[in-house]
N, C-alpha and C positions, 0 to 999 in steps of 0.2 A: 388680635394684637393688643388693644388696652389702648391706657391711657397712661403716658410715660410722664415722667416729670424734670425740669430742666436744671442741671446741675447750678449753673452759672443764675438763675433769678428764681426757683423754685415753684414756679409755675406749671400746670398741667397741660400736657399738649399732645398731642397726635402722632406729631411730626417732631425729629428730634436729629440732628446731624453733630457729627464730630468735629469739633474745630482743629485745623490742621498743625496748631502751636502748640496749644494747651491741654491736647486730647478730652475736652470736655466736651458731654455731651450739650448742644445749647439748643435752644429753639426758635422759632424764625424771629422772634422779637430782639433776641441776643442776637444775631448774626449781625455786624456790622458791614463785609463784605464778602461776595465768594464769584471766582472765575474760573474760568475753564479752558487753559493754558491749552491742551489736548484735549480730544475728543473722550477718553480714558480716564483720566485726571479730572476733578472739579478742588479748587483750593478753598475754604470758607476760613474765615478770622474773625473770631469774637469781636464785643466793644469792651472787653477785657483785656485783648492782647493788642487790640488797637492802640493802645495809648504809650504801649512798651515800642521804641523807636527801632530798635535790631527788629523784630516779629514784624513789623509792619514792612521795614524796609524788604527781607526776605520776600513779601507778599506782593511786596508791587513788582519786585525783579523778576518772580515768578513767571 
């Protein structure tokens, strides 16, 4: 698998998820918050898209 790198802070990581606003890849240091509305569904949101008030509101009505 490698070693990937995070869009959003440019750091090397392992482990790397989609943010579900921004479609960037981030890493768990970037993730601001992620729920799992459905067993199917897991939602994650940057500390990027956090601070954009519509992104965040979507995320918590979620």
């Amino acid at each position: 698998m490698g070693i990937m790198v995070c869009e959003r802070c440019g750091k090397q990581t392992a482990k790397l998820e989609a943010c579900n606003y921004c479609k960037k890849m981030c890493c768990n240091l970037c993730e601001k918050s992620s729920k799992k509305p459905t067993r199917l569904v897991k939602l994650i949101i940057c500390k990027s898209c956090w601070g954009n008030m519509d992104k965040r509101g979507k995320f918590k009505s979620a």
